[in-house]
N, C-alpha and C positions, 0 to 999 in steps of 0.2 A: 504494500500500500504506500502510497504519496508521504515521505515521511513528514513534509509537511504540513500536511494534514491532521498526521497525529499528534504534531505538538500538543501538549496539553496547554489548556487554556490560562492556566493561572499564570502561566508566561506572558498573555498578550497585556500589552502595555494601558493603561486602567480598570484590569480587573483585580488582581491580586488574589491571596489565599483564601482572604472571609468572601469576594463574590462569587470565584469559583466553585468553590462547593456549594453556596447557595443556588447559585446557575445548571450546575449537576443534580442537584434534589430538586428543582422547580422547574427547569425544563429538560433534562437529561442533556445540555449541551457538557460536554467536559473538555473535547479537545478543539482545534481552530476548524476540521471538517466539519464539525459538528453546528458550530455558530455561522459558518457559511452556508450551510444549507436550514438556518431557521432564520426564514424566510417573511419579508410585510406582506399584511392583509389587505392593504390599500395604499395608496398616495396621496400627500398633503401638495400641490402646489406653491412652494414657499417664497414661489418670484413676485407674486399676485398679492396685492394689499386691497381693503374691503375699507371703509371710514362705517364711523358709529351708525350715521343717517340711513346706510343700507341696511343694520339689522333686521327691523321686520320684515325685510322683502328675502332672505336669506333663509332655506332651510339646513344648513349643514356650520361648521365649526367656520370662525372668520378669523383674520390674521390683519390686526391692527397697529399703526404705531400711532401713536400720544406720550400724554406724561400721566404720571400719577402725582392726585393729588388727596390730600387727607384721608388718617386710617381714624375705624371709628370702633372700637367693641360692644356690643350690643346682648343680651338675654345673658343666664347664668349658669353653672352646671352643664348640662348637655345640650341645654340650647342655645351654648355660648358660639358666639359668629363675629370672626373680623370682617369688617367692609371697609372696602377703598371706592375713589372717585378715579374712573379716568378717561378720559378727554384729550379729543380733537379737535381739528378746524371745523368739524361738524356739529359737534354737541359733547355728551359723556354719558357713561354708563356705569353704574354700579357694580365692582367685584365684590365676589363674597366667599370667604373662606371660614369649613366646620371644623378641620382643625389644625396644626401645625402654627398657630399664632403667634408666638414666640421668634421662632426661626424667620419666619417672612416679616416679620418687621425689622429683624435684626438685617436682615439680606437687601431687601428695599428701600430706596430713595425717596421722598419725597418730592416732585418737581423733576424728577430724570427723566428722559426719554427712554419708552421699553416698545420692542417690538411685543407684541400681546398674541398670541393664539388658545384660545377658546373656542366654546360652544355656547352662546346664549342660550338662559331660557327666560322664558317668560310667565311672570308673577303679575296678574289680576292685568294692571294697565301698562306696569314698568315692565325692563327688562332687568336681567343680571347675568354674569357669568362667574358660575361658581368653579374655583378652587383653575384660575387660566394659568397658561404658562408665559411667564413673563423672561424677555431676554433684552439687557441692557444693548442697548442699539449700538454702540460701537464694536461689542461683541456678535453681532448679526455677521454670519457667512452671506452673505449678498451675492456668492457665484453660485449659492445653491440653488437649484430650484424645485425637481420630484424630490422629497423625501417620505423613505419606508415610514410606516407606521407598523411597528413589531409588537407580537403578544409576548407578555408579560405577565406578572403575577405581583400579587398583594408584599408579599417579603420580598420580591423582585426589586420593585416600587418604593420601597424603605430603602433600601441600600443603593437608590438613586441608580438605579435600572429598572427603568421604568423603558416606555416605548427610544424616548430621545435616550435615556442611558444606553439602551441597548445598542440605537443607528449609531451612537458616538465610538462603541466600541468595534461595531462592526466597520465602522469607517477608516478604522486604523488596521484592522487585520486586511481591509481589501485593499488598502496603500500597499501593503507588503507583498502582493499577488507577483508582480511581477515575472512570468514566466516560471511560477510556481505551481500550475496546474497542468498535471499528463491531460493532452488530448486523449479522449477515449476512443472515440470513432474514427475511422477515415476516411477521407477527401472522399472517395464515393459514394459514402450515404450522406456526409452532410451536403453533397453537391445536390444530390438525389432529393433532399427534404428543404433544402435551404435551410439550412442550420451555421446559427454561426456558433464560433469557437467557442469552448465549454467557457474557460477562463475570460473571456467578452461577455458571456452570459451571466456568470457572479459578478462581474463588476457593472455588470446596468441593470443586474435586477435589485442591488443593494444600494448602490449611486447612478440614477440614470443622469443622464446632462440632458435628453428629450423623451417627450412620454413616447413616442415611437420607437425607442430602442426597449421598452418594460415589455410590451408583449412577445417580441421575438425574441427576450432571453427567457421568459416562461415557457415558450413554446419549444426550444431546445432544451430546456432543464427538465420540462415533462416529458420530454422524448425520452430523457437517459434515465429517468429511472423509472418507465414502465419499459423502454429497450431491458436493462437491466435483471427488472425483475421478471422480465419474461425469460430472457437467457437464463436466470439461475434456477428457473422455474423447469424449463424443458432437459438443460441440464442434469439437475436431478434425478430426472424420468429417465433420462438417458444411462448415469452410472447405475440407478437400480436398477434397470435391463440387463446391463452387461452383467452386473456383478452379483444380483439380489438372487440367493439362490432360491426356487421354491420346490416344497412338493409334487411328486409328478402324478395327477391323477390323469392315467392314461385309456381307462378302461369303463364302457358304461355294461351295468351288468342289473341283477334282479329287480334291486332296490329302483333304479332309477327308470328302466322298463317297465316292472308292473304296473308301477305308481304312473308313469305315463301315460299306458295302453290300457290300464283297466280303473284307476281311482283318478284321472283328473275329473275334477269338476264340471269346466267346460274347456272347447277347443281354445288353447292361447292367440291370441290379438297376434297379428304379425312382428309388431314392436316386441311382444315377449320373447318369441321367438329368437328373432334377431339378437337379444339379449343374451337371451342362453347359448346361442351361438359363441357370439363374443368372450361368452365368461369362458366357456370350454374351448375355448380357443385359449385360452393364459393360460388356465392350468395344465393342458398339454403337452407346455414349451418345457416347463423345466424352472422356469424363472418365477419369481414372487408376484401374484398377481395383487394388485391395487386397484379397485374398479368401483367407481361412484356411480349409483343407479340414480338417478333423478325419476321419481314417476309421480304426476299429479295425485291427489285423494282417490283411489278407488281406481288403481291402474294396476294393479297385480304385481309390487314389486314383490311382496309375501312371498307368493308363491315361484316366480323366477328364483328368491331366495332360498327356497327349499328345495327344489331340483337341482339347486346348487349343492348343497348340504347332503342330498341323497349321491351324487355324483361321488362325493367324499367318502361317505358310508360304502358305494361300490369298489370304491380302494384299500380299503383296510383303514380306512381314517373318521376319528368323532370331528363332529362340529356345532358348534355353541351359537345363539342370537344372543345378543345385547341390548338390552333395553332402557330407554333412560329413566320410566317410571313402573310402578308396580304393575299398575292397572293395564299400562300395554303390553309388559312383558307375560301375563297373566292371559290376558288377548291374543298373543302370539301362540302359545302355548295350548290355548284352548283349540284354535284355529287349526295350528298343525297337528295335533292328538287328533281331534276329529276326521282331518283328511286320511292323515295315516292307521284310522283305526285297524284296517282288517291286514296292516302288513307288518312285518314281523321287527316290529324297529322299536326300544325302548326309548323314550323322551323324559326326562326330567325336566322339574321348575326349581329354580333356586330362587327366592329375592331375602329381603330382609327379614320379612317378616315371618320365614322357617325356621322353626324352632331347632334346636340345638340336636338334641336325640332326632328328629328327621333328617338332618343335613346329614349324619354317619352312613347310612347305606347310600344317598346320594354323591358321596366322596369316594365311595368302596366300589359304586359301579364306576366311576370315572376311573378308577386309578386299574381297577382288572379291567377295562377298556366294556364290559356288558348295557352299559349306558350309552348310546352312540349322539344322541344330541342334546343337548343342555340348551335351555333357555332362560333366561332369568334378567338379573338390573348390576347394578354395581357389584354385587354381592358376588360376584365371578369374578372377579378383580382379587379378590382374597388369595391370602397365601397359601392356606387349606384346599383351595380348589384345584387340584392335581389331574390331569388328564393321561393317559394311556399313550395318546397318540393322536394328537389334537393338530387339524389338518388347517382346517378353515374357520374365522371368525364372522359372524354376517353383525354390523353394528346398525343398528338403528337410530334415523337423527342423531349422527354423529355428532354434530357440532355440539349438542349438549352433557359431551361427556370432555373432561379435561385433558389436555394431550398427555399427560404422566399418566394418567390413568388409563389409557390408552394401549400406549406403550406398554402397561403393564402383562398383556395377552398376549404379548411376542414372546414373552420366558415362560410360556406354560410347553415348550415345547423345546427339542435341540436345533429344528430350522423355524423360521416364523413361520405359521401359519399363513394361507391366503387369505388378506382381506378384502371382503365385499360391504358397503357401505353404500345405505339406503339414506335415503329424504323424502319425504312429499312435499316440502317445501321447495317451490320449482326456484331456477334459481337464476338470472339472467346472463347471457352468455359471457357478457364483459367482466362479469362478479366469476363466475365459473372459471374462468380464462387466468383470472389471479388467485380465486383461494385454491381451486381445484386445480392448478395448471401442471401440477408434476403428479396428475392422477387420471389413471385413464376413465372417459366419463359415457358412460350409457343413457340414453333417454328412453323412456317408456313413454311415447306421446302418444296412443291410442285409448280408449277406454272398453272395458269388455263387452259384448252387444249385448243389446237389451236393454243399456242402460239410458235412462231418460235427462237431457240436461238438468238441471236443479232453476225451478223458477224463481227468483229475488226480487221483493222491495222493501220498500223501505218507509215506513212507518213513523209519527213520532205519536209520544206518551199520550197528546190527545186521542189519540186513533186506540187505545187498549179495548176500550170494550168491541170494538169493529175485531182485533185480534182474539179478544177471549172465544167471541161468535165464531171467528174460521177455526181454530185449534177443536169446538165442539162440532162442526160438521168433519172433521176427519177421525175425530175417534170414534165417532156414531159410523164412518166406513168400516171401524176396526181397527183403524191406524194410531201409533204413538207419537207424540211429542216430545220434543225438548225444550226448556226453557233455562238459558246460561246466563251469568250475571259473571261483570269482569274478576279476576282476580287484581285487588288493589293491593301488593307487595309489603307497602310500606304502613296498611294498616289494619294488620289482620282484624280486628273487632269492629271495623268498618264493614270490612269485607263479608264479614259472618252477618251484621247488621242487615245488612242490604241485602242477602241472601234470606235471611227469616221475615224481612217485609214481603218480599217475594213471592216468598212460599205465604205466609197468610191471605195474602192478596187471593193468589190462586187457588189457597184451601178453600174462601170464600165466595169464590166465582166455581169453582167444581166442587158441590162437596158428597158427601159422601151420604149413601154407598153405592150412586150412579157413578161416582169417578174416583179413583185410587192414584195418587201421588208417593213419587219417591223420591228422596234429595241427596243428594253426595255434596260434600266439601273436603276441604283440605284436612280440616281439625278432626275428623272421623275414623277412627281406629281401623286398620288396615280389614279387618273381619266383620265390621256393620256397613263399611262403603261396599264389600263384595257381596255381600246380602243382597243389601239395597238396587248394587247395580243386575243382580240376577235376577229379582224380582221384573226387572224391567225386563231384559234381555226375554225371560219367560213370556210377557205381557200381562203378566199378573199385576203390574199398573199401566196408568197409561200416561202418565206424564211425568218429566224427570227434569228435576229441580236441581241444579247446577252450579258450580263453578267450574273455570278453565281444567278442571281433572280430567272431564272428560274431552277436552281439543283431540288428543288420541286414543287412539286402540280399542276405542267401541264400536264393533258390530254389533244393530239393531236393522236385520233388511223392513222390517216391519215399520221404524218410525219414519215418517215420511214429511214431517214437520221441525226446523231449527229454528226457534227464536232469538233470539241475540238481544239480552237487554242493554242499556249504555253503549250502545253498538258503537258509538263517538270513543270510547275507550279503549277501542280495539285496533291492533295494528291493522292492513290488509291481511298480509298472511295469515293471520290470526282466525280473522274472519275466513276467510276461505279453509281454514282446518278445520275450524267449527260447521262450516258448511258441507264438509266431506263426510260428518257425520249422518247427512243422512243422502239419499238418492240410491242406495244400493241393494234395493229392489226394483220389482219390475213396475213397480205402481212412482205417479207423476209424485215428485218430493218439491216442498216450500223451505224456503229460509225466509227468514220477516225480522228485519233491522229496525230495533226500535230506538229511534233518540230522542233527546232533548230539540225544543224546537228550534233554538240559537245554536247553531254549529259554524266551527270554523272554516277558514276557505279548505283546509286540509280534510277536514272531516266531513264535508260536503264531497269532494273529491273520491276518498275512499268507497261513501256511500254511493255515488254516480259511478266507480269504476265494478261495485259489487254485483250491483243491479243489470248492468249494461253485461259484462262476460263471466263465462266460468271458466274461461282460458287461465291457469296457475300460472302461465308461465309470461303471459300477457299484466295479470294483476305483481308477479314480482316484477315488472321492470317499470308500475306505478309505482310502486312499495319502494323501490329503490330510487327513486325520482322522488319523492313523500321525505325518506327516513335517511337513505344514507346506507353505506354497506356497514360500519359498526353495528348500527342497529339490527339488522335481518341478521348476519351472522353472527350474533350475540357478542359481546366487550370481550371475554377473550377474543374469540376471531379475530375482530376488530384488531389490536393490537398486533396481531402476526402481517398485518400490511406495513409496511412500511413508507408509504407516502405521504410525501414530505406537499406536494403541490397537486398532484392530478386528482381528479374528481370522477372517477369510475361510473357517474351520471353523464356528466359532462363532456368525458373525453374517452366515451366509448371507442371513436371511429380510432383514435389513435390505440386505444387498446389494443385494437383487431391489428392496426396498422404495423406497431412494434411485436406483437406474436409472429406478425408474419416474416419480417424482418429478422426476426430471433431464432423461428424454426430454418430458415434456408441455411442461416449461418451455421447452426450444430450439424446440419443436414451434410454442409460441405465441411471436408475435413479442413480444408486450409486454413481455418478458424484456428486450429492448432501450431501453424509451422508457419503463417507469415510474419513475418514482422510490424505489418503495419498494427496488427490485432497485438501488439505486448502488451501494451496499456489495458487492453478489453479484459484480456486473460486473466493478466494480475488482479484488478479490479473483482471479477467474477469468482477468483479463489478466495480473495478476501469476502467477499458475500459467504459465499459458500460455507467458511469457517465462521463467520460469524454468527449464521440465523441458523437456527434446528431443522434437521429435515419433517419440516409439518407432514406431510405426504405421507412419509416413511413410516412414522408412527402414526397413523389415524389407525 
């Protein structure tokens, strides 16, 4: 790497020891590459002066020079406020500062000329500008003109690193640039993209001298690090081929033929097909397969999953599902029991809630190999859970399991196991292309026949009794309901609240003993929510009172009603998981969004995008436009990206553009032996060693 670059920062000239480490704990800058690529969120024009008289016609922060004139203290305790007067050829305006009083009187002049930059606001008829930044006017750089506005932080801000601390310092490390940055690329992509030099790019994205130099050094800084992290991404893909040994499951024998020709359910959708192809094409090779299924609510990656699983059992090998919550790994397990009843295949359930004296004979057949597939939650993560000869992992809604924990199902064995890793959370190409990009990716875009789209709308609270009416003409067809209320994270006794109004409401609009109700929450002993939820399943009620427990793993073909309460509180995806709940019968299924009648521009959005498709894959790339990839991929994810400037909403086309760019280059070997790639090379090794292979352990 650029040694450079690794300078550590407490060398560069005004920061020293006490901001360096403050700088390392507030924003993980520590070395000089570090503070060059943290990056402004905007630009101040600082060529441009504004006088007093233009305030009200002004919506954004103005930059004035005057004098100051008289400080004045005002209220006591914590509503104590300094104010100052200061004035133009135009008029004056009031500053006003809540606290720091002491210091700025002692720093301030009365009668001196200051350049001023602030934000007016506006108080009843006056105006003011609270807590401006004042700069004695002979200290004014007057050759500047764009200056970065930088994030910072509250103890940033005390130590006088604040946004100007931070351009002040970063102004002194880009003095030092000097032919101090490796070109990474060569002449002919940046000829090919119009890219100018990396080193021209740091120094006008941090000091522009014209706003026309700020977008074409973003536009090359965002090239190199989704270029980047697409190379380190197919890279990856690349050394796990070569070198990732796997399992050879070479042979399809009883297990996967009976269960073919005599117990499938129905014929697979061509898309499964296709699937299973693919999968059984990795494990053939020899090599470690990695394979992400993406399939909408009710696409059959289950059982793709399990033809998996039985392919393994035809080789001499167990294989385990993963689940992230009880209630689905429970759903899983009922599911496959059921299909595999009449064939000669022992299945297990582990979760948490198996008592101690049950889990011995479930460890005893794992370890004499007489158990061939395990299903269960975290609780397979255990050190106890010993396998015989454990081939393949299938994880479900991977992303809600933690990558150490993960990792953990590679030592249950002397070679990894093959992983298969399912979602129904669809996921959009650009987002798929950086979490998923060193993982080979399957879609299941078909749905199985028979099945009927899912009709949606969307309701608010005045419209309940018009809802209670439809939810009773479908249980008088014989059909169930759902009714789910959000999970609010941050308050459980809210959450439970709002759930038992809920349920009274609808105990009182159904009661009994024409209509039987059943309710599931979080706070519910692992052994009354699976009551509860069989009662339903049975149809021995007909309506089921909810939190987000059930978003997955319940199959009910019978209910054919989801209501969504505070529907404003739900992500998209969310909503569409909740919506996969029901349509999977042959009879026409409802969802019904109920909200508040004031929603925001976003949550009118959501509701218009519900309503309008049941494309998954259509509603993530709302969801991602809405949220953001932190969000849909949960904050861990989130954090395994690395970008610094691109916006995976925004700058799809180049996404697509530098994968494409990325795969020719691994593709041709010269990437390895010319010279003009040293800089790429070095760069791509230092990636490599620095970030975990995500991939590798999912």
């Amino acid at each position: 790497m650029n040694a450079f670059l690794e300078t550590p920062i407490v060398y560069l000239k005004g920061v020293g020891p006490q901001r360096a480490e403050l700088l390392s704990k507030e924003l993980y800058i520590r070395t000089y590459g570090d503070l060059l690529n943290h990056f402004p969120f905007r630009y101040i024009d600082r060529s441009e002066y504004q006088t007093i008289r233009d305030i009200p016609f002004l919506d954004s922060a103005v930059q004035l020079k005057g004098r100051l004139r008289t400080f004045q203290i005002s209220g006591a305790g914590r509503g104590k406020k300094l104010k100052a007067i200061f004035e133009d050829s135009t008029g004056s305006i009031e500053l006003v500062w809540f606290q720091g009083h002491a210091y700025i009187t002692k720093t301030l002049e009365i009668g001196q000329t200051y350049q001023l930059y602030g934000k007016a606001k506006k108080f009843g008829s006056s105006w003011n500008i609270p807590h401006p930044e004042l700069t004695p006017w002979e200290k004014v750089d007057h050759s500047s003109g764009y200056q970065g506005v930088y994030p910072s932080t509250e103890k940033l801000s005390d130590k006088g690193l604040h946004s100007k601390g931070i351009a002040k310092i970063t102004s002194v490390l880009v003095d030092l640039l000097h032919g101090k940055i490796d070109e990474t690329l060569p002449d002919y992509i940046r000829q090919n993209q119009k890219l100018i030099g990396l080193e021209e790019a740091y120094r006008s994205i941090h000091l522009p001298s014209h706003p026309n130099h700020i977008p074409q050094a973003i536009y090359r800084l965002k090239f190199e690090e989704l270029f980047f992290l697409q190379l380190e991404l197919l890279q990856r893909k690349q050394i796990s081929f070569e070198k990732g040994k796997g399992f050879v499951f070479s042979e399809l024998k009883d297990f996967f033929n009976q269960f073919y020709q005599n117990h499938l359910p129905f014929e697979l959708t061509n898309a499964q097909k296709r699937v299973v192809k693919e999968v059984r094409k990795d494990v053939w090779t020899g090599k470690h397969m990695n394979r992400l299924i993406q399939g909408d609510v009710g696409s059959g990656k289950t059982l793709v999953a399990l033809l998996t699983m039985l392919i393994a059992c035809d080789n001499g090998f167990q294989a385990a599902l993963m689940a992230p919550t009880e209630i689905l790994a429970q759903q899983h397990y009922h599911t496959i029991s059921e299909l595999l009843e009449k064939m000669p295949i022992e299945i297990r359930l582990l979760t948490g809630s198996v008592s101690k004296k049950d889990r011995l004979p479930i460890h005893e057949g794992l370890q004499n190999g007489t158990t061939q597939l395990l299903i269960g939650t975290h609780a397979l993560l255990e050190n106890e859970v010993q396998f015989k000869n454990l081939g393949l992992v299938v994880i479900d809604e991977q992303h809600r399991f933690g990558v150490a924990q993960r990792a953990r199902m590679w030592k249950k064995n002397s070679l990894p196991p093959h992983v298969l890793i399912m979602t129904a959370t669809p996921i959009p190409r650009t987002l798929a292309m950086t979490f998923y990009g060193d993982l080979d990716v399957s879609v299941i875009d078909e749905l199985p026949p028979g099945r009927k789209p899912i009709t949606t709308v969307h309701r608010t609270e005045a419209n309940r009794l018009r809802v209670f009416g439809f939810m009773k003409e479908e249980i008088k067809k014989g059909r169930q309901v759902y009714v789910v209320y959000p999970l609010i994270e941050e308050n459980a006794k809210l959450e439970l609240n709002s759930l038992m109004e809920g349920y009274e409401a609808i105990s009182r609009a159904f009661p009994l003993p024409e209509y039987k109700i059943s309710m599931v929450h979080g706070k519910m002993k692992p052994k009354e929510k699976d009551f509860e939820m069989q009662r339903f399943v049975k149809g021995e009620t007909q309506i089921m009172v909810a939190t987000t427990v059930i978003e997955v793993g319940v199959n009910v073909p019978n209910a054919s009603v989801m209501i969504i309460e505070n529907a404003e509180r739900f992500g998209l995806s969310q909503l569409h998981q909740l919506r996969g709940r029901v349509g999977r019968g042959a009879e026409q299924s409802f969802c019904i969004l109920v909200s508040t009648l004031k929603l925001s521009k976003e949550g009118k959005k959501r509701m218009e995008t519900m309503v309008r498709t049941n494309d998954g894959f259509e509603i993530a790339e709302v969801d991602l436009e809405l949220r953001g990839p932190g969000d849909i991929m949960g904050t861990q994810q989130s954090g395994e990206l690395p970008l610094k400037l691109s916006n995976l909403v925004l700058d799809g086309a180049l996404v697509v553009l530098t994968r494409d760019f990325a795969r020719s280059i691994i593709e041709d070997k010269s990437f390895y032996q010319l010279p003009e790639w040293t800089a790429a090379r070095t760069k791509l090794s230092t990636l490599l060693k620095a970030r975990p292979n995500w991939g590798k352990i999912s």
